[in-house]
NUGUGU-281168 format. One record per residue (C-alpha): residue number from 1; x negated, y, z. Coordinates in nm, 2 decimals. Layout:
<nodes>
NUM,X,Y,Z;
...
</nodes>
This chain:
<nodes>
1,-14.94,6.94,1.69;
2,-14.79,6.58,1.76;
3,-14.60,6.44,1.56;
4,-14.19,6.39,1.60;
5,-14.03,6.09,1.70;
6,-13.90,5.86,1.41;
7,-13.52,5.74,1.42;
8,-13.56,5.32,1.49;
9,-13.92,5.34,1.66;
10,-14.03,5.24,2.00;
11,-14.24,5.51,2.18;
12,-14.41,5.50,2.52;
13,-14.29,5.87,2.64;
14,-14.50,5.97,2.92;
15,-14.66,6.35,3.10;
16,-14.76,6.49,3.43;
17,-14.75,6.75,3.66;
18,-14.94,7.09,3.53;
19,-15.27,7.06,3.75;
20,-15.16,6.74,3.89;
21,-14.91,6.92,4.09;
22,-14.63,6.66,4.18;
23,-14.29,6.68,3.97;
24,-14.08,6.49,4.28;
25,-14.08,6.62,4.58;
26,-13.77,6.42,4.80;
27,-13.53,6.20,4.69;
28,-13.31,6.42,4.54;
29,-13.56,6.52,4.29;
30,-13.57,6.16,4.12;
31,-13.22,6.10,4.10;
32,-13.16,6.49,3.92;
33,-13.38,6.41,3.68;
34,-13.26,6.06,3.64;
35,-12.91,6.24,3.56;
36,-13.06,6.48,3.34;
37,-13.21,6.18,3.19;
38,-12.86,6.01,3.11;
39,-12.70,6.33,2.96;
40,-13.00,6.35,2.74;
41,-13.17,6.10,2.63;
42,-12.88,5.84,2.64;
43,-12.74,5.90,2.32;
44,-13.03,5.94,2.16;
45,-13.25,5.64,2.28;
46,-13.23,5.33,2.43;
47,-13.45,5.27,2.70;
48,-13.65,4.94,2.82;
49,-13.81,5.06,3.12;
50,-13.92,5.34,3.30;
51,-14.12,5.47,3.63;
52,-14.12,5.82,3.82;
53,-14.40,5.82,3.99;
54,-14.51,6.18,4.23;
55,-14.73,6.30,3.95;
56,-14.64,6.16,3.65;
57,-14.38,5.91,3.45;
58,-14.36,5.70,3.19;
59,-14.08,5.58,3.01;
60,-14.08,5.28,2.70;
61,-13.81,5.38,2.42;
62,-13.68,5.31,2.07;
63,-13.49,5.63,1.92;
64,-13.21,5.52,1.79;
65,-13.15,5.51,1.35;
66,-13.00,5.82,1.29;
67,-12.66,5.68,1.21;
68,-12.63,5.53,1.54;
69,-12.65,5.89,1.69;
70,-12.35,6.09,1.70;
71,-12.30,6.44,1.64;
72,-12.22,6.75,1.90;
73,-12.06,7.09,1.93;
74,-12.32,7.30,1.85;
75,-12.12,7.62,1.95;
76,-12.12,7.49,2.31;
77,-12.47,7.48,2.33;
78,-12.59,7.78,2.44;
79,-12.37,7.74,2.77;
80,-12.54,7.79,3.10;
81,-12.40,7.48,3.21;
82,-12.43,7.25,2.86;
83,-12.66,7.00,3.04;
84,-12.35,6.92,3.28;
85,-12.09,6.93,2.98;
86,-12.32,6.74,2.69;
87,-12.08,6.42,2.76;
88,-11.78,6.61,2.66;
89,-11.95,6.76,2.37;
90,-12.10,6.49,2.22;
91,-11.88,6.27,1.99;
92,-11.95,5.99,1.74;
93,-11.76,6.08,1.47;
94,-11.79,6.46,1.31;
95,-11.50,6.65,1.25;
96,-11.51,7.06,1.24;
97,-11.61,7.15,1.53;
98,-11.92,6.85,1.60;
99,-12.09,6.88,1.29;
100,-12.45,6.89,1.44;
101,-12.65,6.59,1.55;
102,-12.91,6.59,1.82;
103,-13.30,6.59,1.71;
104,-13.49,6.36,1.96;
105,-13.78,6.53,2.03;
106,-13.55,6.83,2.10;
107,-13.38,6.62,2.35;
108,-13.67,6.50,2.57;
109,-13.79,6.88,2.58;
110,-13.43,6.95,2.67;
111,-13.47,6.72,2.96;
112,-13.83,6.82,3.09;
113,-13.70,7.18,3.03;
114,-13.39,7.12,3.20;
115,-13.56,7.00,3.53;
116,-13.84,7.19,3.56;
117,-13.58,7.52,3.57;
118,-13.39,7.33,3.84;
119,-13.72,7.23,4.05;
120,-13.92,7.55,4.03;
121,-13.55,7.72,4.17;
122,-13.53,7.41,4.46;
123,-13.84,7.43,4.57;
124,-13.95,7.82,4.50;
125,-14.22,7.85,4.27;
126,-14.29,8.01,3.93;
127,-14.52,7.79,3.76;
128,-14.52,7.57,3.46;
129,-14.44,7.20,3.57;
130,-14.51,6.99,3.32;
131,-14.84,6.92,3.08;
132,-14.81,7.11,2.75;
133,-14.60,6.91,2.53;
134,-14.52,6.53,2.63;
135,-14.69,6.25,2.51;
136,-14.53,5.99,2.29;
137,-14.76,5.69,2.14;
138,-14.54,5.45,1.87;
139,-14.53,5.11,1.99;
140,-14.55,4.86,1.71;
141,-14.67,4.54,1.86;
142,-14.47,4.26,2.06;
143,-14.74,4.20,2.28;
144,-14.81,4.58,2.35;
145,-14.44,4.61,2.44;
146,-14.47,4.29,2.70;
147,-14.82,4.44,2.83;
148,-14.66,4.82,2.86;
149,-14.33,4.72,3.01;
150,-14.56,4.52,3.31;
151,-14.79,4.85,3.29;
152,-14.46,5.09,3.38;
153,-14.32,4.89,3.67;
154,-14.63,4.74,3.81;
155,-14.77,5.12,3.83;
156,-14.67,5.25,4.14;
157,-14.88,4.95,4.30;
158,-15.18,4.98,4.05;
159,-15.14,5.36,4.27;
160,-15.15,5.23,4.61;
161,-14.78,5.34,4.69;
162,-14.66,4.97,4.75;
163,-14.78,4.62,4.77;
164,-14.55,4.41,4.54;
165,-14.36,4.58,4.26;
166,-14.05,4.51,4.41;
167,-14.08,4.75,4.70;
168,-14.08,5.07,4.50;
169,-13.72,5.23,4.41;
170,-13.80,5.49,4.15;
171,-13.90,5.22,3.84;
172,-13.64,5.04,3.61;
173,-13.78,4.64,3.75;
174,-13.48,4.62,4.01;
175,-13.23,4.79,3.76;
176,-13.33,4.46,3.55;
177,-13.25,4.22,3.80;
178,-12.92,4.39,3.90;
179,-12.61,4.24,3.83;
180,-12.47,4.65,3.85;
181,-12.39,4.77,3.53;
182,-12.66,5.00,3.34;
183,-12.75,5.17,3.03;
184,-13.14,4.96,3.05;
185,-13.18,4.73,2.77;
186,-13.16,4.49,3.05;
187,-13.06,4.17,2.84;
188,-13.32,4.27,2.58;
189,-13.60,4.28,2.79;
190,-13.52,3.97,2.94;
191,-13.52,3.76,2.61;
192,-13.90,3.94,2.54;
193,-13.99,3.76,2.88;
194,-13.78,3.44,2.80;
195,-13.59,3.43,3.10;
196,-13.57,3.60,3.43;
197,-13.79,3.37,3.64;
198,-14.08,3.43,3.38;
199,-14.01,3.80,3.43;
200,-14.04,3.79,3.78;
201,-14.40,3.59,3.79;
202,-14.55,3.82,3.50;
203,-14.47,4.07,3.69;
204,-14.63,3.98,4.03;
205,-14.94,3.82,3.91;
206,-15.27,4.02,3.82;
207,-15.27,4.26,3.54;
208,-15.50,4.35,3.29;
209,-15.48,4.70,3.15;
210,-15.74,4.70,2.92;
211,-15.51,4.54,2.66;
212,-15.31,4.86,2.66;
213,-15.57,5.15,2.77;
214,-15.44,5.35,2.41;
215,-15.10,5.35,2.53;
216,-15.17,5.50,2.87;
217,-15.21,5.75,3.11;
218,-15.41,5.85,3.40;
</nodes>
């Protein structure tokens, strides 16, 4: 059984297709589950980068400290459409009707749950989509994060799918350079890197795995 994800920890959250079968198909495929992702996961976590690659995803978290998580109408959530509505649900103060706060773990199932439903109906199949239960190491270390957050956006070339890291759309690195408003701890990650030059060349000079291989997937 793995263990549940502990309010103010970072976590590398990652899975796969069942069988290697691929979770994205077309374009709208990434950006559903990036929508689930932001009704979900949102109020629960803040994120510092993520990749969605054919086959497989990762994404770097912290859950947030309980008390930064507010609380939702639990009588709403059995509602066919409560993925759609958890915005209007959610509040961050209780009263009597939002008494319940979201469990993380809970949430990311939610998501994964959520989308597989939505792409076994889209693309007519029966099967299960996802791996079992998702992954989720603790990250603990500065220089893990650093290492991991190079790992994520630099994966979709360690694959083959693009040259440079700045050619592939489904991955948080051009989020982070944007001036567009986002939810990415996009100043955050900066300051780990010192500046945005610094993150640029980390990122586009050779990387070495092997000082992350436990906090991984292939």
């Amino acid at each position: 059984m793995k263990a549940p994800l502990e309010y103010g920890k970072y976590y590398h959250i990652f899975n796969r297709g069942n069988n290697y079968d691929n979770l994205f198909l077309n374009k709208e495929d990434y950006i559903y589950f990036l929508k689930l992702y932001d009704i979900y996961i949102n109020s629960i976590a803040d994120t510092f980068a993520w990749c969605l690659m054919k086959n497989h995803f990762h994404i770097l978290v912290r859950i947030k400290e309980e008390k930064e998580i507010g609380f939702f109408n639990s009588a709403n959530s059995q509602s066919k459409d409560f993925a759609l509505k958890w915005k209007t649900y959610f509040t961050e103060k209780p009263d009597k009707n939002y008494t319940r706060k979201p469990v993380p773990v809970n949430q990311f199932q939610h998501l994964f749950n959520a989308y597989a439903r939505q792409f076994n109906i889209r693309h007519n199949r029966i099967s299960s989509l996802f791996e079992d239960s998702f992954e989720r190491i603790p990250v603990d270390d500065e220089k893990y994060f650093k290492n991991l957050i190079l790992y994520i956006h630099n994966n979709p070339v360690t694959h083959g799918f693009v040259d440079s890291v700045d050619e592939y759309q489904w991955t948080s690195y051009l989020s982070i350079l944007s001036l567009k408003s986002t939810k990415l701890m996009r100043e955050e990650v900066i300051e780990y890197f010192n500046d945005i030059d610094n993150f640029k060349f980390l990122h586009n000079k050779p990387q070495n795995d092997d000082l992350i291989k436990h906090l991984i997937i292939e």
